[in-house]
BALOBA-1460 file (C-alpha; in Angstrom, 3 decimals):
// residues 245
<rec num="1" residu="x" x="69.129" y="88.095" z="117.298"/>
<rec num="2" residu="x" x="70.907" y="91.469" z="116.726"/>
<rec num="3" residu="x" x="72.838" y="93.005" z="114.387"/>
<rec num="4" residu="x" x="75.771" y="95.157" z="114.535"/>
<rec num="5" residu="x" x="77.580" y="97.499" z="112.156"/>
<rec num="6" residu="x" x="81.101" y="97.514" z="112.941"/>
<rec num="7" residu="x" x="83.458" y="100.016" z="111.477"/>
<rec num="8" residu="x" x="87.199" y="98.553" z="111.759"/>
<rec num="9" residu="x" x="90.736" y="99.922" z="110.958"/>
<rec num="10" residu="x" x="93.493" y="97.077" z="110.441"/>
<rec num="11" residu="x" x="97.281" y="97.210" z="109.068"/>
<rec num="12" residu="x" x="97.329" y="94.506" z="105.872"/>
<rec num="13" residu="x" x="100.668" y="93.854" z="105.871"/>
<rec num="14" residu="x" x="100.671" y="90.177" z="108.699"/>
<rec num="15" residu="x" x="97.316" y="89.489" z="106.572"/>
<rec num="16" residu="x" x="96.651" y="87.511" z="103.811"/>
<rec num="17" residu="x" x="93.674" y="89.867" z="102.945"/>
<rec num="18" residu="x" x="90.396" y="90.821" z="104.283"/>
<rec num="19" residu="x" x="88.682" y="87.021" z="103.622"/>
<rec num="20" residu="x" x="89.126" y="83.960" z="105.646"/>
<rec num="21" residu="x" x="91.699" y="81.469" z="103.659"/>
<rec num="22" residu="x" x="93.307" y="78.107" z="104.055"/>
<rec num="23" residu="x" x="96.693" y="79.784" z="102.666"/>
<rec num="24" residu="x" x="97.115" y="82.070" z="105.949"/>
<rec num="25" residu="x" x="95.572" y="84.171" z="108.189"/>
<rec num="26" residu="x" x="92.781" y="86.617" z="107.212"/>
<rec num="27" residu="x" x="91.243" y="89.942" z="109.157"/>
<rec num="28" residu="x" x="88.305" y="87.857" z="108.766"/>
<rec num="29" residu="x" x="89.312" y="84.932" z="110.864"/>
<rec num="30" residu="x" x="90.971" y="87.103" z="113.112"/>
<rec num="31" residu="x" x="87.701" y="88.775" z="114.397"/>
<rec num="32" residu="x" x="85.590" y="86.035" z="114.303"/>
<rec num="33" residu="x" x="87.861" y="83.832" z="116.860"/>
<rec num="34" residu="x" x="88.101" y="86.976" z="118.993"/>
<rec num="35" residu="x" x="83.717" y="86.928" z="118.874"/>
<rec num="36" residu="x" x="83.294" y="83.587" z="119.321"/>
<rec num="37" residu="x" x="85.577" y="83.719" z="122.518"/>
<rec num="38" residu="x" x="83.809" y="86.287" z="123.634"/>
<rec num="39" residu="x" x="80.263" y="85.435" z="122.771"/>
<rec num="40" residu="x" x="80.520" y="81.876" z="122.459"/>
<rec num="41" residu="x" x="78.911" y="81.876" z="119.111"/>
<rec num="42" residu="x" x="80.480" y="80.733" z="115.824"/>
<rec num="43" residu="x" x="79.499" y="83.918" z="113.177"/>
<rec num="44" residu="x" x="80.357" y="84.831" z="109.982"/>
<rec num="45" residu="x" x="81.631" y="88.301" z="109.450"/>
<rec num="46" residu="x" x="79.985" y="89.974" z="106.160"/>
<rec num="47" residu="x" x="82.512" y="92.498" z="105.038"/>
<rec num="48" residu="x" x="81.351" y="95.548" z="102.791"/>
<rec num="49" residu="x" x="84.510" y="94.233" z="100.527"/>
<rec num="50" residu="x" x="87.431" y="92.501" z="100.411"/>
<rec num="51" residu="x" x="91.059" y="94.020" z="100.467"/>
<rec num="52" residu="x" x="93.905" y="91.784" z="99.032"/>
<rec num="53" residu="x" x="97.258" y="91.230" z="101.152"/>
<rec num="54" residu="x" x="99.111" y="93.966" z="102.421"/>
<rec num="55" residu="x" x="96.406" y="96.575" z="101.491"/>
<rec num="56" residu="x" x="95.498" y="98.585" z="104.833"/>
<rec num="57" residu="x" x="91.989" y="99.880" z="105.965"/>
<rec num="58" residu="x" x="90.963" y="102.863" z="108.443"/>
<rec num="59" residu="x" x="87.381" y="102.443" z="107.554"/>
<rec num="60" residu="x" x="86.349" y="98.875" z="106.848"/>
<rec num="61" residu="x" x="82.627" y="98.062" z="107.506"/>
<rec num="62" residu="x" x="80.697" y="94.740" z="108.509"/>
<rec num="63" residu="x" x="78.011" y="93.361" z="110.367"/>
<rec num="64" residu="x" x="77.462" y="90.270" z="112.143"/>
<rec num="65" residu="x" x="74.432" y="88.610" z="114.321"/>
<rec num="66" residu="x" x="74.613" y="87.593" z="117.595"/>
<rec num="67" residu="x" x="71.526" y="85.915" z="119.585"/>
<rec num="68" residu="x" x="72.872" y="87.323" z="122.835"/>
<rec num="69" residu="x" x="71.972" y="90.188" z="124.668"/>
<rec num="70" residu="x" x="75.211" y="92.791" z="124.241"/>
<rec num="71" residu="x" x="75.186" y="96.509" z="124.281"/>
<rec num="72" residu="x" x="77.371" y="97.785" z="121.252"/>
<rec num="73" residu="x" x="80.289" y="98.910" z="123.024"/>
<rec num="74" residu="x" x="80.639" y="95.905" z="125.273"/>
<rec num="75" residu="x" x="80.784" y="94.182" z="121.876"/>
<rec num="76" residu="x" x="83.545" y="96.575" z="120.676"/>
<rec num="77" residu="x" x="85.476" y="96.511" z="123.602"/>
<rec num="78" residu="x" x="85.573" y="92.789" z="123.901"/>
<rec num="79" residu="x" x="86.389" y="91.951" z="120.241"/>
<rec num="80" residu="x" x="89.133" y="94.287" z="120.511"/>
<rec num="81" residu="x" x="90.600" y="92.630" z="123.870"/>
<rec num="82" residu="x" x="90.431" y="89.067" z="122.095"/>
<rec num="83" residu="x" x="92.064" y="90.259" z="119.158"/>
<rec num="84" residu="x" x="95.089" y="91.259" z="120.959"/>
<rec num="85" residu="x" x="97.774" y="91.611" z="119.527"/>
<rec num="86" residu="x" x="96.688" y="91.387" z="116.186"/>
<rec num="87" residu="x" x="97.058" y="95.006" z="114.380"/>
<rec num="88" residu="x" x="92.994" y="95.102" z="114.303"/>
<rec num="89" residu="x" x="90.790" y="97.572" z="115.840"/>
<rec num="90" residu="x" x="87.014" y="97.889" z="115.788"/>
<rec num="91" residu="x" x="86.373" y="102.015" z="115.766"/>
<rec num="92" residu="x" x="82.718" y="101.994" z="116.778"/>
<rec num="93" residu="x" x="79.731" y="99.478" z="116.943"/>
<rec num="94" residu="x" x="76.486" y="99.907" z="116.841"/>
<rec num="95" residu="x" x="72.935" y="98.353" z="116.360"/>
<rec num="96" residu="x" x="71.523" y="98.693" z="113.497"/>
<rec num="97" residu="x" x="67.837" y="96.774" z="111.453"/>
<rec num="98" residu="x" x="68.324" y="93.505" z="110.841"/>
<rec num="99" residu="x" x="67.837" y="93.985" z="107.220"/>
<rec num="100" residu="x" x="71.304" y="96.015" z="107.219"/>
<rec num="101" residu="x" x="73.812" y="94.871" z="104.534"/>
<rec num="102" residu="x" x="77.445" y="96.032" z="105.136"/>
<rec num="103" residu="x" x="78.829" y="95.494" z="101.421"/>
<rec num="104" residu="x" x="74.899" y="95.518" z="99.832"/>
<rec num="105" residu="x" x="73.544" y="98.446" z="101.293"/>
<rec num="106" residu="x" x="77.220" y="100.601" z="100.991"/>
<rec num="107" residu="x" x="76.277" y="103.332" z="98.387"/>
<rec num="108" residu="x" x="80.222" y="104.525" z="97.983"/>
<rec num="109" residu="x" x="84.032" y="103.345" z="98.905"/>
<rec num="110" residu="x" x="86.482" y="105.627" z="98.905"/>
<rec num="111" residu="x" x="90.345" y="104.487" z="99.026"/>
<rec num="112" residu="x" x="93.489" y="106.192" z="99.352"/>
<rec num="113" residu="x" x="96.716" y="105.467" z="97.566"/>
<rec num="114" residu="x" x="100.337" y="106.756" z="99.591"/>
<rec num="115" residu="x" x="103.006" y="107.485" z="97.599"/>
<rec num="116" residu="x" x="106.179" y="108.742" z="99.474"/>
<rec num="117" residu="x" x="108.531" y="110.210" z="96.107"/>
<rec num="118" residu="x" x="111.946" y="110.334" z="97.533"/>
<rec num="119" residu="x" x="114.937" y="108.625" z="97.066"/>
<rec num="120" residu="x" x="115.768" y="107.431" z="100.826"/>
<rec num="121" residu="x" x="114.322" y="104.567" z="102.538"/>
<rec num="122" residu="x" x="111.681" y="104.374" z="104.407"/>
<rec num="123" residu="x" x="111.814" y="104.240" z="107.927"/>
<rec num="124" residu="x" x="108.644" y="104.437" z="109.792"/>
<rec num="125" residu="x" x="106.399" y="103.783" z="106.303"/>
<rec num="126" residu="x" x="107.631" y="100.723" z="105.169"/>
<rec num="127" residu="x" x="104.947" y="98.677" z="104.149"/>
<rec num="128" residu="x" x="102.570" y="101.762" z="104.490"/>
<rec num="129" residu="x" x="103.598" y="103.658" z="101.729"/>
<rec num="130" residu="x" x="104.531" y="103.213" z="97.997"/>
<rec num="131" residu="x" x="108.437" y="104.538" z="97.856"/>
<rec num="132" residu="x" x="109.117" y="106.192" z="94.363"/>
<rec num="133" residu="x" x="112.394" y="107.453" z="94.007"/>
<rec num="134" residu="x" x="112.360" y="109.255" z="90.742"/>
<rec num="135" residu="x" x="110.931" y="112.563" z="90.300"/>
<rec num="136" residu="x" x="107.077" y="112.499" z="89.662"/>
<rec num="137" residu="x" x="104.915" y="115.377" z="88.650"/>
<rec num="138" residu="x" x="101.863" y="115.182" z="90.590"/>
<rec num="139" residu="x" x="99.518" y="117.822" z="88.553"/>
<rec num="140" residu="x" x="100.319" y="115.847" z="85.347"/>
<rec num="141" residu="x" x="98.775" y="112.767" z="87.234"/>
<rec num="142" residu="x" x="95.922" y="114.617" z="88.382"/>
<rec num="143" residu="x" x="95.146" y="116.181" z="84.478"/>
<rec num="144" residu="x" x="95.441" y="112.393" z="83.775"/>
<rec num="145" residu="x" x="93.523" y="110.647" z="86.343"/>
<rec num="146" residu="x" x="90.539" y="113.323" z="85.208"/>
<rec num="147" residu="x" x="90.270" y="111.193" z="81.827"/>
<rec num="148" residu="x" x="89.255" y="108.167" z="84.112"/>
<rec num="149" residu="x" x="86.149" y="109.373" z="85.965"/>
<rec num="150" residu="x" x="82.845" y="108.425" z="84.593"/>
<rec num="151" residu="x" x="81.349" y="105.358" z="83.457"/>
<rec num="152" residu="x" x="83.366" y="103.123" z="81.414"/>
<rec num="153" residu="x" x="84.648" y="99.732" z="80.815"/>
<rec num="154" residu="x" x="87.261" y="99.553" z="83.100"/>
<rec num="155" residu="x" x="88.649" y="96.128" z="81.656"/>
<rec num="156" residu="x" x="92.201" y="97.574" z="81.204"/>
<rec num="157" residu="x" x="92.158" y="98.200" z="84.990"/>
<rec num="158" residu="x" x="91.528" y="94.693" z="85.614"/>
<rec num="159" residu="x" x="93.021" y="92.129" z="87.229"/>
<rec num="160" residu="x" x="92.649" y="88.655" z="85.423"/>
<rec num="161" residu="x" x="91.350" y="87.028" z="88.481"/>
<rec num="162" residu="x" x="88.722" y="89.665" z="88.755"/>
<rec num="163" residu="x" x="85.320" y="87.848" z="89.429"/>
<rec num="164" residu="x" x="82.983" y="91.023" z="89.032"/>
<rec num="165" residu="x" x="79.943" y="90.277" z="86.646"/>
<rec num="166" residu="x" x="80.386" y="93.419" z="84.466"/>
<rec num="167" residu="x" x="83.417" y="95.739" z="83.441"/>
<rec num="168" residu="x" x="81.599" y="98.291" z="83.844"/>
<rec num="169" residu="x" x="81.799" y="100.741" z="86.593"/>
<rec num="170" residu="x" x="81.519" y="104.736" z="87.553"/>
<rec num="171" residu="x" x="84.206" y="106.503" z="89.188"/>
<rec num="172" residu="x" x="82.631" y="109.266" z="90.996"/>
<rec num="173" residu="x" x="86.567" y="110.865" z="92.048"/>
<rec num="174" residu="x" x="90.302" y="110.017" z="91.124"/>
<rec num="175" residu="x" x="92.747" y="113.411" z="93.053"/>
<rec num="176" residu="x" x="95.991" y="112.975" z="93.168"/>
<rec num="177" residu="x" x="97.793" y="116.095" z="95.517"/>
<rec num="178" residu="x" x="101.325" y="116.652" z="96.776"/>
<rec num="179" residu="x" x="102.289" y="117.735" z="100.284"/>
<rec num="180" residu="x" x="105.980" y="117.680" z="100.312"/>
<rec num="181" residu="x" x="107.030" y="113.660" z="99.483"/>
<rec num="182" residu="x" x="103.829" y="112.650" z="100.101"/>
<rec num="183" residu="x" x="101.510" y="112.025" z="96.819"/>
<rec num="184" residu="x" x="98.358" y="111.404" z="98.118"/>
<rec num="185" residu="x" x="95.579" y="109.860" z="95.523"/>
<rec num="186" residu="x" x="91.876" y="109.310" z="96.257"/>
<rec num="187" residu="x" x="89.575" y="107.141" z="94.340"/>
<rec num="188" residu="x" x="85.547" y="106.991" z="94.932"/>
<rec num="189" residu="x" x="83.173" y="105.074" z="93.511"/>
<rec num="190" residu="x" x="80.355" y="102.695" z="94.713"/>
<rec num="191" residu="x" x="82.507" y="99.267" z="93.745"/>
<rec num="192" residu="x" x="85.517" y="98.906" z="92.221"/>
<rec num="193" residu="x" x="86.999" y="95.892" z="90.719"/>
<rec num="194" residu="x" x="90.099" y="93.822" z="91.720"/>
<rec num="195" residu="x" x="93.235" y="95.459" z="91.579"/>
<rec num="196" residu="x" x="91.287" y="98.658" z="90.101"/>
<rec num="197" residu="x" x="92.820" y="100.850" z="92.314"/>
<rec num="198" residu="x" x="96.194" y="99.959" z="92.220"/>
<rec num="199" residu="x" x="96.243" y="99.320" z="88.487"/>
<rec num="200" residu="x" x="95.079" y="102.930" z="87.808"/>
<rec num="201" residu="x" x="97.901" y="103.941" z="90.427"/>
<rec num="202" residu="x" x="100.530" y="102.393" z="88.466"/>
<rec num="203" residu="x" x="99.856" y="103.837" z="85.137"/>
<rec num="204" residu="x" x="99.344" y="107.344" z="86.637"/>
<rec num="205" residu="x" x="102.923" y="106.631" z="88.175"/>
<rec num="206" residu="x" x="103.892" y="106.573" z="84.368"/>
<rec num="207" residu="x" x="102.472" y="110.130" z="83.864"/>
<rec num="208" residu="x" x="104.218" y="111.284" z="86.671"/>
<rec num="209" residu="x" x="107.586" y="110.179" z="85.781"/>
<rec num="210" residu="x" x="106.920" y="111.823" z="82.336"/>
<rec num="211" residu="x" x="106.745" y="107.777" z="80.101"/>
<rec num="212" residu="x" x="102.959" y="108.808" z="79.598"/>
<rec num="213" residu="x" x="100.736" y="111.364" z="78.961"/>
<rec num="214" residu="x" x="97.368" y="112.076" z="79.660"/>
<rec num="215" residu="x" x="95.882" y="111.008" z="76.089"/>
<rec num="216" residu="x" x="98.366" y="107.892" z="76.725"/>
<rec num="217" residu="x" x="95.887" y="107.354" z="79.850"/>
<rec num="218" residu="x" x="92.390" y="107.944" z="77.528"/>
<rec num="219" residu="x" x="93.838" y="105.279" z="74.674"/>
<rec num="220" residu="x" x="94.588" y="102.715" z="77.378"/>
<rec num="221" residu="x" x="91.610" y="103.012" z="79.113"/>
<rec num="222" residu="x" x="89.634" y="102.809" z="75.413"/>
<rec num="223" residu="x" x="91.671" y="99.327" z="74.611"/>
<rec num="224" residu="x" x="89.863" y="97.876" z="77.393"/>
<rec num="225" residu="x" x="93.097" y="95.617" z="77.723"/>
<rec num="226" residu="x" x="94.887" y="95.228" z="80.814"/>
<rec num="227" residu="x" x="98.037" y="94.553" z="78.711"/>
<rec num="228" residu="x" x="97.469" y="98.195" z="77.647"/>
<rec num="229" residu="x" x="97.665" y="99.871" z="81.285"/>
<rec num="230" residu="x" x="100.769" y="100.534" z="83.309"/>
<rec num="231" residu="x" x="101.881" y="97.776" z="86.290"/>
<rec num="232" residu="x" x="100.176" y="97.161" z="89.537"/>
<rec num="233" residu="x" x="101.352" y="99.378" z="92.128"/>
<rec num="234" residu="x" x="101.937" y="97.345" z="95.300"/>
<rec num="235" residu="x" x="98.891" y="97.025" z="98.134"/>
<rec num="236" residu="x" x="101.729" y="98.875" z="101.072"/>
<rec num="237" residu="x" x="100.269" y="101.818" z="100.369"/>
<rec num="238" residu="x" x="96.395" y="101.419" z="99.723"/>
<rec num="239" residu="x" x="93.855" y="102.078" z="102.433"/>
<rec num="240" residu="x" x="90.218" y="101.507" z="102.564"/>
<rec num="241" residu="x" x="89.020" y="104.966" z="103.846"/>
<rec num="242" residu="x" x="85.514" y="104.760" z="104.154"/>
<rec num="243" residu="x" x="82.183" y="103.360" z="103.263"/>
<rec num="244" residu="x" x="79.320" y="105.562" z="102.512"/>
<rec num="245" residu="x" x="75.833" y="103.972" z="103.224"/>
């Protein structure tokens, strides 16, 4: 039996998330139909976490086992040619111990939140970008988002149906920067909870339209009460950019 560590990039938006489900079609199921008809084995794809519908990924990691002999990038390219044409890629696979542990052994995620801030449609990033017409200032979200990093009970920042054991968490970076429409915010951390992400974005979008400030963001976040936090920005524009192991 080997295992491989496969680093995949996948457009959310036809998906119902990252996990198999009976209520459409996940990444997930996606990859393991295109391994078992390559392989002929049945395998279950360990993610290094799950991404909800719609929400992107350029640097998704799992592993899987299979008991036949296949060199890494024969492995690659034939998942890749059975997944056709599903808007998945695998970027690179490789053998690695068989003790490895895509989400167990991942010591840091890193996502990335688009927001496009202008006033006409979107053309080519629909569904790949948050589009926020009104005027936001993106160094009064960044003096915000600074409140936010550490350790704390994130609780405000989390989704109801979140099923993590602890509030808890430590976020190692939240940057927001500008480059001409395109606000560009990056969040690291070795877990984050459900909706974390997008639920930070959302009330930083409140800063940036001027409704908030940053003490606004520091009272919130001490409520520990989602119903204190700003809305959920939507998954288009949230990528998984990396995990660090």
């Amino acid at each position: 039996m080997t295992r491989f560590k496969l680093t995949i990039e996948y457009d959310g938006g036809p998906f119902v998330g990252w996990q198999r489900q009976e209520n459409g079609l996940g990444v997930q199921q996606v990859m393991e139909q295109a391994i078992a008809a390559f392989s002929g084995e049945t395998v279950t794809l360990h993610g290094a976490g799950r991404t909800d519908t719609g929400v992107h990924a350029l640097g998704q990691v799992a592993h899987i086992d299979l008991a036949g002999d296949h060199a890494a990038d024969t492995v690659q390219n034939a998942i890749n040619f059975h997944m056709k044409p599903a808007p998945v890629a695998v970027l690179s696979a490789e053998v690695v111990p068989p003790d490895f542990e895509a989400r167990f052994d991942a010591k840091e995620r890193a996502y990335l939140y688009r927001i496009t801030n202008r006033r006409s449609p979107l053309a080519l990033d629909k569904g790949r970008s948050w589009r926020v017409p009104q005027a936001l200032d993106a160094g009064a979200m960044h003096e915000a988002a600074q409140g936010l990093i550490g350790r704390h009970d994130f609780s405000t920042f989390r989704a109801a149906t979140c099923q993590a054991k602890s509030p808890l968490k430590t976020l190692d970076q939240l940057a927001v920067s500008r480059d001409g429409e395109t606000i560009s915010i990056t969040a690291r951390a070795r877990s984050f909870m459900h909706h974390q992400v997008r639920n930070m974005v959302g009330t930083l979008k409140l800063v940036g339209e001027g409704k908030w400030t940053a003490a606004d963001v520091k009272t919130a976040l001490e409520a520990c009460d989602r119903t204190k936090g700003g809305p959920t920005a939507p998954p288009d524009g949230l990528y998984l950019v990396e995990v660090v192991y």
